[in-house]
C-alpha positions in Angstrom: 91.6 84.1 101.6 91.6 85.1 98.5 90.8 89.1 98.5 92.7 90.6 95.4 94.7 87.4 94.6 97.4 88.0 91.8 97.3 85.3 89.8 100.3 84.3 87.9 100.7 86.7 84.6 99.1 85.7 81.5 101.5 87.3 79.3 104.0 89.5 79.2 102.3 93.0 78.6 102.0 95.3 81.1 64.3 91.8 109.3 64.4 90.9 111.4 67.1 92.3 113.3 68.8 89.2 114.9 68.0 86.4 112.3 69.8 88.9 109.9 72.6 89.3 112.5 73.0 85.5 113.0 73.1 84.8 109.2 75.6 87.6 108.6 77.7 86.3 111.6 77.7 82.6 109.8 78.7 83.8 106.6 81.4 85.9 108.2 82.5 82.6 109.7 82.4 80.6 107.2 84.4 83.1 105.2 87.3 83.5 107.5 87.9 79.2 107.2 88.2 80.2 103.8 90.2 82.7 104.5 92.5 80.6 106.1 93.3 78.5 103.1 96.6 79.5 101.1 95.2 80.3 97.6 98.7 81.5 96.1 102.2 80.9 96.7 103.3 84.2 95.1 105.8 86.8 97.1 105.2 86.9 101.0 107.9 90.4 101.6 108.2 93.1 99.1 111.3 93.5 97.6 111.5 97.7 98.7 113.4 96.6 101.8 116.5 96.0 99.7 117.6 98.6 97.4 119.3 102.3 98.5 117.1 104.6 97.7 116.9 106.8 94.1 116.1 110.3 94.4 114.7 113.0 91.7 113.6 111.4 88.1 116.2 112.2 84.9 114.2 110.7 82.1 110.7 110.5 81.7 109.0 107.8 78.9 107.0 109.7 75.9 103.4 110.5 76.8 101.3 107.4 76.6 104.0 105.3 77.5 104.7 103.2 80.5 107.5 103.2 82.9 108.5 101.8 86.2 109.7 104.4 88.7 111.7 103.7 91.8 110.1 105.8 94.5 111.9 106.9 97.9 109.9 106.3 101.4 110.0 105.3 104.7 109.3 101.8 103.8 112.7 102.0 101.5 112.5 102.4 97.7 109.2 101.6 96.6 108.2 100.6 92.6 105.4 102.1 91.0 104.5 101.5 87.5 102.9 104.6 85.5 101.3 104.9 82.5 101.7 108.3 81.2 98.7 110.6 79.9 98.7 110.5 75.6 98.4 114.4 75.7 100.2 115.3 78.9 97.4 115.5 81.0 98.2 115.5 84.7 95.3 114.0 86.2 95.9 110.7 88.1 94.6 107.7 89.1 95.4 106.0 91.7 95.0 101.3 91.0 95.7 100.1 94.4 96.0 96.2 94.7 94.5 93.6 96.4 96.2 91.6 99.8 98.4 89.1 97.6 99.8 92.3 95.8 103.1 90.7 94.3 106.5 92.6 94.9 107.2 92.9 91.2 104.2 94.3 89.3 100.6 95.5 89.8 98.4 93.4 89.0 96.6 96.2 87.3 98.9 95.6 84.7 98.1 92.6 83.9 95.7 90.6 85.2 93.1 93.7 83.3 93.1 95.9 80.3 93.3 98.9 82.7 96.3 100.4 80.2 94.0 99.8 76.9 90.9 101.3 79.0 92.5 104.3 79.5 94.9 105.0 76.8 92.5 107.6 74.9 91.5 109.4 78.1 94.7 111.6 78.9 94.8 110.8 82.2 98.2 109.0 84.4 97.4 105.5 86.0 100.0 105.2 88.8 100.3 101.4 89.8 102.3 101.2 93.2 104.0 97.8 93.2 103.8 95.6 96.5 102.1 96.1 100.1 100.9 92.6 101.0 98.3 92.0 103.3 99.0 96.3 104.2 95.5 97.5 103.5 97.4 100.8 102.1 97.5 101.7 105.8 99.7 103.2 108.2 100.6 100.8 110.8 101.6 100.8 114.4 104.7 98.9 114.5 106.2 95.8 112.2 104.4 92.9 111.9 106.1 90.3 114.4 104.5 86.7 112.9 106.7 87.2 109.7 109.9 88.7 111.1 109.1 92.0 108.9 112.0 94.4 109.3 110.5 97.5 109.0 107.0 99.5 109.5 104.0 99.7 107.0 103.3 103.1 106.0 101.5 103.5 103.0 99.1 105.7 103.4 101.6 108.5 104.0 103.7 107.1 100.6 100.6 107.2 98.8 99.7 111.4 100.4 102.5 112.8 100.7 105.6 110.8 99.3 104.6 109.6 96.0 102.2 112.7 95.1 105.6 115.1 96.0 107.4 112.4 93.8 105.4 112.7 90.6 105.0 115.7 90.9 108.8 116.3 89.1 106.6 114.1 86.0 104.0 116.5 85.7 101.0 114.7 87.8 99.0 116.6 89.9 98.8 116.5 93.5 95.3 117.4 94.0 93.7 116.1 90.9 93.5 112.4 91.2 91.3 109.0 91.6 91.8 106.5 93.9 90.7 103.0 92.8 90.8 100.0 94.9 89.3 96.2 95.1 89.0 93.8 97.7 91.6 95.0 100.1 91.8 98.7 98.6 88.6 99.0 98.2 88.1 100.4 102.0 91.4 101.9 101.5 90.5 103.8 98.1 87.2 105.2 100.3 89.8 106.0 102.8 92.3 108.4 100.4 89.2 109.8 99.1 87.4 110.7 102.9 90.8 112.1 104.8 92.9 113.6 101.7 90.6 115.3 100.1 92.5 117.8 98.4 94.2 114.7 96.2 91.5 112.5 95.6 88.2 113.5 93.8 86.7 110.4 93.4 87.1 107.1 95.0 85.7 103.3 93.3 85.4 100.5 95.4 84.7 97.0 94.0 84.3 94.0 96.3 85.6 95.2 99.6 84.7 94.6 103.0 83.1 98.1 104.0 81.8 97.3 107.6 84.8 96.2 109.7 83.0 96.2 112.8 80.5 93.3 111.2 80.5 90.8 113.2 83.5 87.9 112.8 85.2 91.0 110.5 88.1 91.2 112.5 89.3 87.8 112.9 88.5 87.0 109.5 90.9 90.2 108.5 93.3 88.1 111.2 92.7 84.9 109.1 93.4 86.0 105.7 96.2 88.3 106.8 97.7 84.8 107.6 97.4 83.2 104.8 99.1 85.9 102.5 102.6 86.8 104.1 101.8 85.7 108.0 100.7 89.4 108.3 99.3 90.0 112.2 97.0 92.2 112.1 97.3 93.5 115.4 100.8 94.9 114.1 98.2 97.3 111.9 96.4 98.3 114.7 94.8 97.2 118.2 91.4 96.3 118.6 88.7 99.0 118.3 91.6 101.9 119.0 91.6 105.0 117.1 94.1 103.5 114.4 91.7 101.4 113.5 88.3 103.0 113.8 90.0 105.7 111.4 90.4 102.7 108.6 87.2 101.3 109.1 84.6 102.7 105.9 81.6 102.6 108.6 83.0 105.0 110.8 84.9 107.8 108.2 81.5 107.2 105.9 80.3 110.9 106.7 83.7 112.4 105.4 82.7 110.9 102.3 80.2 113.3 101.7 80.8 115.2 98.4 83.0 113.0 97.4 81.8 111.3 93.9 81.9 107.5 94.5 81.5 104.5 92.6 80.8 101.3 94.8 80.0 97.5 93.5 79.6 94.0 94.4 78.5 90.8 93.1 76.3 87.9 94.6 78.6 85.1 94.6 76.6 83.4 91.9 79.7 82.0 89.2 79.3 84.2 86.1 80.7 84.3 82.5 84.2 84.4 83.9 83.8 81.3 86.1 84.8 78.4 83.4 86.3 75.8 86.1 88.1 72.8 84.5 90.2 71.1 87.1 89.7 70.1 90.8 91.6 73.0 91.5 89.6 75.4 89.1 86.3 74.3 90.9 88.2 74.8 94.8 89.6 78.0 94.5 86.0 79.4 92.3 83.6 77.9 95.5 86.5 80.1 97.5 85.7 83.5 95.3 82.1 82.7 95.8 82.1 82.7 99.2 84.4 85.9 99.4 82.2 87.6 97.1 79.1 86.9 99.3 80.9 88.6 102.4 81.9 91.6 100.4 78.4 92.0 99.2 77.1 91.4 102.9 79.4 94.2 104.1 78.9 96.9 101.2 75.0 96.4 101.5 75.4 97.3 105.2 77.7 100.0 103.9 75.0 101.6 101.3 73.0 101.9 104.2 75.2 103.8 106.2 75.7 106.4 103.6 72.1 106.5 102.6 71.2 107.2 106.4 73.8 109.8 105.6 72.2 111.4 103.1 75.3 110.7 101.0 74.9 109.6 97.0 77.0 107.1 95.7 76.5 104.8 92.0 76.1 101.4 92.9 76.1 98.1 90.9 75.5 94.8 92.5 75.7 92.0 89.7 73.5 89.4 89.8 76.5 86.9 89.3 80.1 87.8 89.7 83.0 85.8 92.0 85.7 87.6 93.6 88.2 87.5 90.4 89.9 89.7 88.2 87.7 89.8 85.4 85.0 90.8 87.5 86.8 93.7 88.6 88.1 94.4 85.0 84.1 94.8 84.0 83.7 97.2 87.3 86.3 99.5 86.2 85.0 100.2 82.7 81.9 100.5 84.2 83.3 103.6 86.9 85.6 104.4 83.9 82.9 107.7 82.8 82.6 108.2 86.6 85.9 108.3 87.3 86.8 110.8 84.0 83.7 113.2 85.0 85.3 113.6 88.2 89.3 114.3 86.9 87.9 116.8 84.0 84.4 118.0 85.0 
């Protein structure tokens, strides 16, 4: 599975009601096999297992500069790459990763012009580095198919220990976006529903927004697999409160208020689908098929919060594949979205 694959850098800069069930439960099948395939041999364990961990910040890079900060939590020392605000603003967001998040950079930084996007806009991206296969979440114990030493929790480094960390560089803890594709993207809705005195917006491009569709969970099991040998009952056991509270269908009304930006494409290759090897052609039929569950499950999503009564913007491309470029385009187009929401 390839949801939020890093690929290696490019530089060095940082109805009827049953037919419609049967179809969506082939498609969901169809996209765990695909899950199942290793698309990327990047980093299975992040590296914050390792190091002893740093405590308060002593320097601080120049206002629109970049840094890489060392961050203590639970998890051990974790990295997080920030690029600073030009003017000193402290607004933040939040560009969470997708499952093959590598243990060395975010691949915000540079699989995207995220940095150039925002450089004018005095706001802080914070890039937290690592979280394979986590889903940003909280989980009940280790993950025993990979021999993980210690305990997911990144939902509480993301509320509590990383806002209380920047907070000694001048970002604020109650003014801030949370971004997220593929795997973030329920997890951005997520920060945005249950913490909302941090998070005043929430985007949310490609994810899987309906995680009691049917096939979801094994398919989650699947591509879990194939990036780390994650379990994902280590996350959290079938249909228990753990993981009800992750799923975007059931915390939907929590979103209400919330400003949101959600997207997805069709599937159909675009501009940024130029295959020219075997391989090219393998892994873009892969982000096709990806693509077409995510739109599946943030369709059924829109309809949730429309029977809600909740507004969101939505954009659903007419071609698009689950890559990074797509999701590059999404985030300039949430970009005024995202700004209105920091400084309105």
């Amino acid at each position: 599975m390839r949801f939020g694959r890093a690929a290696a850098p490019r530089g060095t800069g940082p109805v009827r009601r049953n037919s419609q069930r049967g179809w969506r439960t082939r498609v969901l099948a169809l996209g765990a096999a695909a899950f199942a395939l290793p698309l990327a041999a990047n980093a299975a364990y992040p590296a914050v297992t390792s190091a002893a961990p740093i405590h308060s910040p002593v320097h601080r890079a120049p206002a629109a500069g970049f840094e890489e900060l060392m961050v203590p939590s639970s998890m051990g020392p974790v990295k997080v790459q920030a690029q600073w605000a030009k003017n000193g603003g402290s607004a933040a967001i939040y560009l969470l990763d997708g499952l093959r998040a590598l243990d060395d950079r975010n691949a915000w930084s540079f699989e995207t012009n995220a940095g150039e996007m925002f450089a004018n806009d005095n706001v802080n991206l914070i890039m937290p580095v690592g979280g394979q296969s986590s889903w940003y979440a909280d989980w009940v114990k280790a993950s025993n198919t990979n021999g993980q030493k210690y305990t997911y929790k990144w939902e509480t480094f993301l509320t509590d220990e990383l806002p209380r960390f920047l907070e000694g560089y001048g970002v604020s803890r109650t003014n801030n976006a949370a971004v997220g594709l593929s795997m973030s993207a329920p997890a951005a809705l997520r920060m945005a529903a249950l913490h909302r005195d941090q998070f005043k917006h929430a985007s949310a491009f490609s994810g899987p927004l309906n995680w009691g569709a049917p096939g979801m969970r094994e398919a989650m099991r699947a591509m879990m697999l194939s990036a780390g040998r994650y379990n994902v009952d280590s996350m959290a056991a079938p249909w228990s409160p753990q993981w009800l509270r992750m799923d975007p269908y059931v915390f939907a009304p929590e979103l209400r208020g919330v400003p949101l930006y959600i997207s997805a494409a069709s599937g159909l290759p675009g501009e940024f689908d130029r295959p020219n090897s075997a391989v090219g052609a393998f892994h873009t039929s892969t982000a096709m098929g990806i693509e077409a569950i995510a739109l599946v499950t943030t369709r059924s999503f829109q309809r949730r919060l429309n029977s809600l009564g909740i507004p969101a913007v939505y954009d659903f491309p007419a071609r698009g594949t689950h890559t990074w470029k797509y999701w590059e385009e999404q985030l300039g187009k949430a970009r005024p979205h995202i700004l209105n929401a920091l400084h309105g």
